[in-house]
C-alpha positions in Angstrom: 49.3 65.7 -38.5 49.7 63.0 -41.8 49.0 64.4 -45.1 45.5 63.9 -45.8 44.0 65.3 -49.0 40.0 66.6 -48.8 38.5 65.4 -52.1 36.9 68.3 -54.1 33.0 68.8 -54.0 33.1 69.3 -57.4 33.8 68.0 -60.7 36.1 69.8 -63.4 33.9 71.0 -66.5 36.4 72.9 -68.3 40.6 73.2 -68.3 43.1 75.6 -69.2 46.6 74.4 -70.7 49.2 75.0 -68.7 53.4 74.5 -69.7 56.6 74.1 -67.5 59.4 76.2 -68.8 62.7 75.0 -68.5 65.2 76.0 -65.5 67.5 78.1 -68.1 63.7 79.9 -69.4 62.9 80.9 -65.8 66.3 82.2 -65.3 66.0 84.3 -67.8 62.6 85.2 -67.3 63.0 86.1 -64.6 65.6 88.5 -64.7 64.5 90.2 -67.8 61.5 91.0 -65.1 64.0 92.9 -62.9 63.6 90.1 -60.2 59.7 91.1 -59.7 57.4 88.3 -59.7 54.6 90.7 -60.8 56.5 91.2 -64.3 56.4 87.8 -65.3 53.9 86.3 -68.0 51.3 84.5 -66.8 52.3 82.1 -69.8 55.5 81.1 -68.4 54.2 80.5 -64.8 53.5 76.6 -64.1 51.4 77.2 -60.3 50.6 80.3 -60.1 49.9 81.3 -55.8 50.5 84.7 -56.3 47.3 86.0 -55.0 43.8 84.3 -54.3 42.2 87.6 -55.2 40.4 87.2 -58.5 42.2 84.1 -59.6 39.6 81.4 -58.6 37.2 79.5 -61.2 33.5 80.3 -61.1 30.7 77.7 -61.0 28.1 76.9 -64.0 26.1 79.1 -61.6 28.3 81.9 -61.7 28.5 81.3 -65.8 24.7 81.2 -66.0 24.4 84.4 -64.1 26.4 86.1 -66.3 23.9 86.0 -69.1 21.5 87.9 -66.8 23.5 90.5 -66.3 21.8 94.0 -66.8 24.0 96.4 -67.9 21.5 99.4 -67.2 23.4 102.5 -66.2 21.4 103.1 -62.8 19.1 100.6 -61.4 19.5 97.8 -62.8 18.0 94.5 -61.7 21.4 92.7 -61.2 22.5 96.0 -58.7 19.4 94.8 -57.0 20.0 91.3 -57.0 23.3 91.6 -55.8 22.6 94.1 -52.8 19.8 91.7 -51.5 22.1 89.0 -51.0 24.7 91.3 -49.2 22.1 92.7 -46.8 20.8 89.4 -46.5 23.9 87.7 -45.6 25.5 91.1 -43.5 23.0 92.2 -42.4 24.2 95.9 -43.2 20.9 98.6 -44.2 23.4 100.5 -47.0 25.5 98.1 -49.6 27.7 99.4 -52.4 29.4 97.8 -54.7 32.6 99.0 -56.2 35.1 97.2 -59.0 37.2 95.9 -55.5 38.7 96.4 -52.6 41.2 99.0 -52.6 38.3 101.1 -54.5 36.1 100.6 -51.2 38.8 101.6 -48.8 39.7 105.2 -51.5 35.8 106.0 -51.3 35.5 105.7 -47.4 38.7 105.8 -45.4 38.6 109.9 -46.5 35.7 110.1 -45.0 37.2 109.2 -41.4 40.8 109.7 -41.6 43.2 112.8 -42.4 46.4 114.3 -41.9 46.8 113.9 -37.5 44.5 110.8 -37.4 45.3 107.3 -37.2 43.8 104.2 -38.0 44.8 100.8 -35.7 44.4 97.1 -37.0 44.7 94.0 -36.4 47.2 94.1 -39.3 46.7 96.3 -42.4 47.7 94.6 -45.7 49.7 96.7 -47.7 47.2 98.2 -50.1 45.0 99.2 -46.6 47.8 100.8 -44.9 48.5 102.8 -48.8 44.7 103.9 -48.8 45.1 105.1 -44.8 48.3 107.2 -45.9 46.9 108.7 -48.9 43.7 109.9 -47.1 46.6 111.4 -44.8 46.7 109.0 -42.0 49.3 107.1 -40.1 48.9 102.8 -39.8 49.6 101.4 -36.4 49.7 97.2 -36.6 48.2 95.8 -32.9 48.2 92.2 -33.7 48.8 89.6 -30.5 51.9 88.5 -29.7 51.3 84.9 -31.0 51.1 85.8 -34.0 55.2 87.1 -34.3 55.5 83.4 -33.8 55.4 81.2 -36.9 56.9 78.1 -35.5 54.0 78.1 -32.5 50.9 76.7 -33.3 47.7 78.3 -31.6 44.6 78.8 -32.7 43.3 82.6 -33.7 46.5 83.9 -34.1 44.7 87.2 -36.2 43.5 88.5 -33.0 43.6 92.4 -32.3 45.7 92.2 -28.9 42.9 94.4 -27.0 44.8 95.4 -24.2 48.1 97.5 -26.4 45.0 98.8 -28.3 43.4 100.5 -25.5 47.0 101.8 -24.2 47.8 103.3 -27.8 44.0 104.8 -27.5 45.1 106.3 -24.3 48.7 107.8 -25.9 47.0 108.8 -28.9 44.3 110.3 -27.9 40.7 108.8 -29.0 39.6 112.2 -30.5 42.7 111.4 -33.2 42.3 107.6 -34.0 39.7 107.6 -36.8 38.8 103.7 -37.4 39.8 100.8 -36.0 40.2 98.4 -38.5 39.4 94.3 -38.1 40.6 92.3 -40.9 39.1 89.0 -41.2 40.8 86.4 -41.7 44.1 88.4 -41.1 46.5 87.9 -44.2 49.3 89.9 -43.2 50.0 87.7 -40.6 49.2 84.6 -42.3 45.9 84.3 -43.1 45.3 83.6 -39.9 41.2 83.6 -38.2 39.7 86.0 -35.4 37.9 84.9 -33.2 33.9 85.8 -31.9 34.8 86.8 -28.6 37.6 89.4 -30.0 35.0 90.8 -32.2 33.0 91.4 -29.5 36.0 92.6 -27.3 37.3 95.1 -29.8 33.8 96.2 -30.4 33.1 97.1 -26.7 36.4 99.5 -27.1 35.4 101.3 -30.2 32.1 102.0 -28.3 33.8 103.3 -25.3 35.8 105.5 -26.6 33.4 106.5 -30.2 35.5 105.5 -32.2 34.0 103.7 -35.4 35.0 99.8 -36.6 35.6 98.9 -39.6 35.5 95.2 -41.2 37.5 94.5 -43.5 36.0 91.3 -44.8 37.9 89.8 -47.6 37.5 86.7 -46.5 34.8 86.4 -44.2 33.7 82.9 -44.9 37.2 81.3 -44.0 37.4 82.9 -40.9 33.9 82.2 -39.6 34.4 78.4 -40.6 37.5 78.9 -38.3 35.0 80.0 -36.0 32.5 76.9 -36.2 35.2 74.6 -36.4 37.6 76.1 -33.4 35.6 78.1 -31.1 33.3 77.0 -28.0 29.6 77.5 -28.7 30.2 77.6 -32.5 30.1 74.0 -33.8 26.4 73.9 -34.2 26.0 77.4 -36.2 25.4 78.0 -39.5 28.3 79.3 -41.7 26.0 82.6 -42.2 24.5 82.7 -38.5 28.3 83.2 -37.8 29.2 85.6 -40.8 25.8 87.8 -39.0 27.3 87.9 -35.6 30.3 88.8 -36.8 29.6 91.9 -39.1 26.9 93.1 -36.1 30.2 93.7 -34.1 31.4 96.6 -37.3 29.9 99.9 -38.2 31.0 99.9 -41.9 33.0 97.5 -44.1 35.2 97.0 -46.8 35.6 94.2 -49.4 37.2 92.8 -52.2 34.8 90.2 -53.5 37.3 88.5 -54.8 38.6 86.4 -52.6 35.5 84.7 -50.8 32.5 86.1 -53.0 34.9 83.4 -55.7 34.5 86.3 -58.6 37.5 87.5 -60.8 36.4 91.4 -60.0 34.8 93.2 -57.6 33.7 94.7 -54.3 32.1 96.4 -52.3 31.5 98.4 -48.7 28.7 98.6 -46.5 27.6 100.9 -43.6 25.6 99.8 -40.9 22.9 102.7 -40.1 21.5 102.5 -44.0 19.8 106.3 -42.8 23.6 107.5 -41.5 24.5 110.7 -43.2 28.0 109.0 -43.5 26.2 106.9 -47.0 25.6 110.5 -48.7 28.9 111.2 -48.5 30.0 107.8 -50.0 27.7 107.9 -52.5 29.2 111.6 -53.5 32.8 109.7 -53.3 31.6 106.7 -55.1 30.1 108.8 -58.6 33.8 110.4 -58.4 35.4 107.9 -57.9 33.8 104.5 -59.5 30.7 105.4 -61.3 27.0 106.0 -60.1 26.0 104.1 -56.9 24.3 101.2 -58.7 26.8 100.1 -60.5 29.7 101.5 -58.8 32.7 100.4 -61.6 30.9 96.9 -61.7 29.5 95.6 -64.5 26.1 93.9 -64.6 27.3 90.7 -65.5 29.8 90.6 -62.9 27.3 92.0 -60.3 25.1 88.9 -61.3 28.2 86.5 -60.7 28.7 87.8 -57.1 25.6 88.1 -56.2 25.8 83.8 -56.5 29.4 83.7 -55.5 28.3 85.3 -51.9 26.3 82.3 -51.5 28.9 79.8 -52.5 31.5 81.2 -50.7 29.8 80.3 -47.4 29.0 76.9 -47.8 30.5 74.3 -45.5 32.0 71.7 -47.9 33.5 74.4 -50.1 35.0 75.6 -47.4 36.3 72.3 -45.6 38.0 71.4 -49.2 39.1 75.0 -49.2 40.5 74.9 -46.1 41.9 71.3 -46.1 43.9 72.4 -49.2 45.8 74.6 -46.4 45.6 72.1 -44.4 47.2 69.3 -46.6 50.6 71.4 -47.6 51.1 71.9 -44.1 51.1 68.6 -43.3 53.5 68.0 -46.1 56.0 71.0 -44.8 55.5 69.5 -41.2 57.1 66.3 -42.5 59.9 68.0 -44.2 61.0 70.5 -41.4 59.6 73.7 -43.2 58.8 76.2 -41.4 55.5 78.1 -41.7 53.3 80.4 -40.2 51.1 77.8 -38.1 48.3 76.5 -37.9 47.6 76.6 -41.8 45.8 80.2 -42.6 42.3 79.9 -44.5 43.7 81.4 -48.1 47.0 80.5 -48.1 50.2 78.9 -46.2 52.7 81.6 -44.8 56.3 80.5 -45.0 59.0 81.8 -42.8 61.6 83.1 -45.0 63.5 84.2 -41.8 63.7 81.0 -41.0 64.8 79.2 -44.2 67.7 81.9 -44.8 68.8 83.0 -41.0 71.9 84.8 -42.6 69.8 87.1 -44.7 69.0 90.8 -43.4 65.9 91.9 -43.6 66.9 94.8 -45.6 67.8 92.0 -48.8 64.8 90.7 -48.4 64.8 86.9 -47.3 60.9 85.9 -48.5 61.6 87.5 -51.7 64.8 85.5 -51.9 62.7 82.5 -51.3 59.8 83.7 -53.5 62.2 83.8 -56.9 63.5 80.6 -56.0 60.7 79.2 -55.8 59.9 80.5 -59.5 63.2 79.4 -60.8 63.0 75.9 -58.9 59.5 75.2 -60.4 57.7 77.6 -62.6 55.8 79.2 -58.9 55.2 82.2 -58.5 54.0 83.5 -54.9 55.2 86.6 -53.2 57.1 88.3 -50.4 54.6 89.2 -47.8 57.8 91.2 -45.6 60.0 94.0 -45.4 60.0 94.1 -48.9 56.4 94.6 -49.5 56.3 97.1 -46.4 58.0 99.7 -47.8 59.6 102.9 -46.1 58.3 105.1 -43.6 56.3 107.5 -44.9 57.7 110.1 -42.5 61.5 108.9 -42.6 62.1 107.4 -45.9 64.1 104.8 -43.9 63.2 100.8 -44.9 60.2 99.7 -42.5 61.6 96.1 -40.5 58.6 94.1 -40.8 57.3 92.0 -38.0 57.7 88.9 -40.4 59.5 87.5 -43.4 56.7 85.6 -45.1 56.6 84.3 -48.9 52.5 83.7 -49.4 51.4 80.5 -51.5 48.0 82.5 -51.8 45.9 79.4 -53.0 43.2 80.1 -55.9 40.1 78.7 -55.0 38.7 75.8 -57.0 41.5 76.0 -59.1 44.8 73.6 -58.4 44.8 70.0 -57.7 46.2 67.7 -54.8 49.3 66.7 -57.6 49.9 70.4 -57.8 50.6 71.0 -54.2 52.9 68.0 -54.2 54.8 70.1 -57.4 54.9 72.9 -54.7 56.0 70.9 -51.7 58.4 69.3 -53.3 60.3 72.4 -54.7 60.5 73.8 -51.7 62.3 70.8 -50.6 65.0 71.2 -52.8 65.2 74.9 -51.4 65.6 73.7 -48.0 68.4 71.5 -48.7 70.7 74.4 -50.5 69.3 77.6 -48.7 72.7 77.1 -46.7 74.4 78.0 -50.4 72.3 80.8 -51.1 74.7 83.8 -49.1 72.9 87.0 -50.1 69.5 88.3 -50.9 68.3 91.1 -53.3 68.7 95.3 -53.4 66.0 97.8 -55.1 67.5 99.7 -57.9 64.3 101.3 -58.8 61.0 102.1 -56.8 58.0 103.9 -56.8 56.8 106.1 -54.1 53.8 103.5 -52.8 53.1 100.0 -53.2 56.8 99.4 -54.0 56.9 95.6 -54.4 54.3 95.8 -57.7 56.4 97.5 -60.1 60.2 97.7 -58.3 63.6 96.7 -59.8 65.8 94.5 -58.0 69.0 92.8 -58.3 71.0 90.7 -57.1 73.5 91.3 -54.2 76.7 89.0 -55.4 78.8 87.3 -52.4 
């Protein structure tokens, strides 16, 4: 596939400065951040891919919206506004917004998972599987088999493999797995789309056995364009016909609106049944946790934002530029001989640390290796998506092996230009060409009980 840029379907309005540092800056930079990416300035970053969550730029829409935004403590009009277009585009009879994500899975997961019970996924990101073992819970990853292969290219590679899910059912026990857990696209394993008829598959096993899905549906819209543009019977479908089919297959879901509903905060979760008794309960969670149901840690403005963000997050030529961003540094790593988890996923591209440094355990770390290169090559900052962001087993203490070494350039949407990527691409060149030089990765000196890779010290191992 030749590099091929899709043009933007939209025209810039407003700019931020940006400055490149120098090499000797970054070095220092970043070691007076302990070798974490997450301690740098955002000042001294040139491109930043850290995360897609939060980071993109709104539209004059969005803007406008924001002066609507009705602050009332309970019921006001932008609550409204915003749970109208949820239901209408998910099609779920309760909606709830929270301030993100990670709030949606602390308000719910308790309410199905405890000490004894698991919870099995397609792949949990890391602040999923946190939330699963604070509620008491143990995380069990059932991704396919493709998927553990960066270098193959094939498409729906974020499948749940259905067939190890029902024979971990059986070993488990169903009366002890308390969700099964769909995420959509799946980052952990590169961004990387599931299909309809998985949905569906999945969803016939969680009703065989009672056991409840849930959606996690960062990034819906991606993954159903995936869907129109890769899957038989699709191509004439709506982007929101295909979004409806897909969250009919779930019982509840979780979101961080920040990713596809293009908003820098919030979220939200929704539950099928809108008369279930489980929505009492999470309400009762959600005034502990976030605030009272209708606004739920959001403010109005922001609920007013979302509310049009939901809408421009599923339309097709946002999401063919969005996607042909991907699409376009692939192609460019393609020609150079990088390696990457392939196809492109919908948020981000996936490199194979393993692959650019062979001679690097996993316990130093390889994509985090790569990801501070990368920072002290350019002024980039992405992030180890690996053994280092796994963690230790809750049980053992002992470092977790993850099933990949991936450094994530998580793409902001609406955000970087085509000249940036090439800023990107080329960098990594210049990796590629003395990785053979670089003999030794990274050790933790400090760490914090959960979600390690935020605030951990590391240095580095000398030859």
């Amino acid at each position: 596939m030749s590099a091929k840029y899709v043009a933007e379907p939209f025209r810039i309005k407003s700019v931020e400065p940006i400055r490149m540092t120098t090499r000797r800056e970054r070095e220092e930079k970043i070691l007076a951040a302990r070798n974490n990416v997450f301690g740098l300035k955002s000042e001294d970053v040139y491109v930043d891919l850290l995360t897609d969550s939060g980071t993109g730029a709104m539209s004059i829409d969005q803007w406008a919206g924001i002066m609507h935004g009705d602050e009332a403590y309970a019921g006001a009009s932008s609550y409204l506004k915003l749970t109208s277009a949820a239901k209408d585009i998910f099609g779920y009879g309760y909606v709830q917004p929270v301030h993100q994500g990670r709030a949606a899975e602390q308000v719910l997961f308790p309410l199905f998972l405890c000490a004894g019970k698991y919870a099995i996924s397609n792949m949990h990101f890391d602040t999923t599987r946190a939330h699963v073992e604070i509620a008491g819970g143990r995380a069990i990853d059932c991704v396919v088999p493709a998927a553990k292969e960066p270098s193959t290219r094939a498409p729906f590679k974020g499948n749940m493999d259905v067939p190890r899910l029902e024979k971990l059912i059986g070993e488990l026990g169903a009366e002890n797995v308390g969700l099964i857990i769909m995420t959509v696209t799946n980052n952990s394993a590169g961004g990387q789309p599931v299909s309809m008829q998985n949905m569906r598959d999945v969803s016939a096993v969680c009703k065989r056995y009672n056991i409840p899905m849930c959606i996690d549906a960062a990034r819906y819209a991606e993954n159903a364009f995936f869907v129109k543009r890769d899957e038989a019977g699709y191509a004439d479908k709506s982007i929101k016909d295909i979004v409806s089919e897909t969250f009919s297959y779930g019982d509840v879901f979780t979101m961080s609106s920040k990713k596809d509903g293009i908003v820098n905060m919030g979220g939200m979760f929704g539950v099928k049944d809108g008369d279930s008794p489980l929505v009492l309960k999470a309400k009762a969670n959600c005034i502990c946790f976030e605030g009272f149901y209708t606004y739920g840690g959001m403010s109005g403005r922001d609920m007013e934002a979302l509310a049009v963000g939901l809408y421009e997050g599923i339309e097709e030529d946002f999401l063919r530029y969005r996607i042909g961003q991907m699409e376009y540094i692939g192609a460019r790593l393609d020609e150079a001989g990088i390696t990457y988890q392939s196809p492109v996923g919908g948020h981000g591209v996936f490199l194979d640390a393993k692959a650019m440094f062979p001679h690097i355990p996993y316990y130093e770390f390889p994509a985090q290796v790569l990801a501070l290169e990368l920072y002290k090559e350019a002024g980039i900052r992405c992030c180890d998506i690996g053994s280092y962001m796994m963690g230790n087993n809750p049980d053992t203490g002992e470092q977790i092996e993850s099933e990949f070494e991936f450094a994530r350039l998580a793409i902001p949407r609406r955000v970087y230009t085509q000249a940036h990527l090439d800023v990107v691409v080329e960098a990594l060149i210049a990796i590629k060409e003395r990785a053979h030089t670089i003999k030794r990765g990274y050790r933790i000196t400090w760490e914090p009980p959960v979600l390690r890779h935020f605030q951990a010290h590391l240095e580095k191992i000398e030859e």
